[in-house]
C-alpha positions, 0 to 999 in steps of 0.5 A: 480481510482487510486490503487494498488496491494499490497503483503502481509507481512504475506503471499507473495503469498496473495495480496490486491488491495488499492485505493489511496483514501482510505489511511489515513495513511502509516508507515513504519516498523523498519526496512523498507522493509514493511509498515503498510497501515491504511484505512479510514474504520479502516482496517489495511493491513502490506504489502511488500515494503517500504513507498516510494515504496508504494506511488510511486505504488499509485501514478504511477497507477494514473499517468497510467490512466490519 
């Protein structure tokens, strides 16, 4: 199952796990260190990190359990 461990923008000592199934979308802020993770259920998390280093953390953790 492909996820990742994710910073909070709001509190960087909180993280949430993601599935990568659950994504339906990733939108970087204006000025790109954070992105706004949209889940499938409508559930909205505003994490640390750009949108191509949360897609690489995604992607990587399922290349990791291959």
């Amino acid at each position: 199952m492909a996820q990742g461990i994710f910073q909070l923008k709001e509190d960087a000592a909180q993280t949430v796990t993601i599935e990568k199934s659950q994504v339906q979308e990733i939108i970087p802020d204006a000025d790109f260190r954070f992105s706004l993770i949209i889940l499938k259920d409508g559930n909205k998390h505003f994490v640390c990190g750009t949108m191509e280093e949360v897609t690489q953390e995604l992607e990587n953790t399922a290349t990791n359990q291959r």
